[in-house]
N, C-alpha and C positions, 0 to 999 in steps of 0.2 A: 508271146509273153502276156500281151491285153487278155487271150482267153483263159489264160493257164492261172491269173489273177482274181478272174469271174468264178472260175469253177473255187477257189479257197476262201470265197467270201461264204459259199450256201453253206449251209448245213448240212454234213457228213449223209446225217440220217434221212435231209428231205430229197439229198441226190437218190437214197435206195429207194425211198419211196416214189421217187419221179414228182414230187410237189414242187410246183411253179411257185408265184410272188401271190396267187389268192389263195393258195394250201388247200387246193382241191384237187389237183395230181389230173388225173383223166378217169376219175370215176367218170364224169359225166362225158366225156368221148366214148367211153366202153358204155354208159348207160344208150346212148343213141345209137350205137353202131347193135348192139343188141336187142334193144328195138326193131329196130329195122330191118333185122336178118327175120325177129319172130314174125313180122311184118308180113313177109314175102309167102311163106305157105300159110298164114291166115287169111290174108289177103286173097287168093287164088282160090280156095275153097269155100269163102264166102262168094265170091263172084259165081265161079260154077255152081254153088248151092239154091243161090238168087236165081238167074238162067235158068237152074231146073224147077226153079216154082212156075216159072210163066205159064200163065193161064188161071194157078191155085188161086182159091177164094180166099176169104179173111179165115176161115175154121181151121181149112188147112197148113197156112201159114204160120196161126194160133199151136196147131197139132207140131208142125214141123220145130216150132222155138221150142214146144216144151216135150218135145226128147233130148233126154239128158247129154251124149254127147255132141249136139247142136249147141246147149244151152253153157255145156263146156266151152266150147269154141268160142262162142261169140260173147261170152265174159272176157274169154282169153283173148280175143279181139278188140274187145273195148278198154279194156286196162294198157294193152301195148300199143291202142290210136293216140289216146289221150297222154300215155306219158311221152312218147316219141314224138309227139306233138307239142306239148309244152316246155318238153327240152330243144327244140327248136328255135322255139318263140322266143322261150329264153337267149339264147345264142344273139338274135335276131336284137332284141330290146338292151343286152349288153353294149351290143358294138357297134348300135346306131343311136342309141339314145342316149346324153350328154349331163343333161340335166340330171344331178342327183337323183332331187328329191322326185321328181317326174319317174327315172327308174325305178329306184325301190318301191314305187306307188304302182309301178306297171306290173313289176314283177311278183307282186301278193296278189295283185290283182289275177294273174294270169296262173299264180298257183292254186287262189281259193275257184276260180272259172272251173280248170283244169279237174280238181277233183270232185268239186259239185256237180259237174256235167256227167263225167265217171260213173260217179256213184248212181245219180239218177237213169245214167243209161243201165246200170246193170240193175239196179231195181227192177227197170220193165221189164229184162230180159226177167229175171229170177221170180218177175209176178207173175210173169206168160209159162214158166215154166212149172210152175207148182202149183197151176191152174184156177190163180186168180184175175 
């Protein structure tokens, strides 16, 4: 009866939706678990791409960022490190940190980090590639 009471309290419509008590539903479980999957084969062929420079000098490492399907990749690499990474954090700074105003201070903090560092990593990739 206790549960059959809980479910006629929500909202009809935040039960379709799957929306919990912060009305965020699981975007942000599907944003990480997505992450993560794009993770797995960018991850793998950066590692083997790295491994096969060993020995190259700065020119050709220079050469190898700015070919355009490299230059793909490791855009597409730095945008799913950086959000997979600060949706983590987040997780992390939610459910360990107490203090209000300390969290919301964490959590701008770790969003404006998050995509300043972003941005400027795919800068250098997009300068190395258009051969500046």
């Amino acid at each position: 009866m206790a549960g059959k009471t809980m479910q006629s309290m929500r909202n009809p419509l935040a039960r379709v939706r799957g929306l919990g008590s912060a009305k965020e539903g699981v975007h942000h479980w599907w944003a990480q678990r997505l992450t993560a999957i794009a993770l797995v084969p960018l991850t793998i062929w950066f590692v083997m791409s790295i491994a096969g420079l060993a020995g190259v000098d700065h020119a050709g490492a220079v050469a190898w960022i700015g070919s355009a399907p490299v230059a793909v990749l490791l855009v597409l690499l730095i945008a799913a490190v950086y959000w997979h990474a600060q949706l983590g954090v987040q997780v992390v700074i939610e459910d360990y940190v107490h203090n209000e105003a300390v969290k919301l201070t964490a959590l701008i903090v770790l969003k404006f980090a998050a995509i300043a560092l972003g941005v400027a990593s795919i800068f250098a990739v997009l300068r190395l590639a258009f051969g500046g």
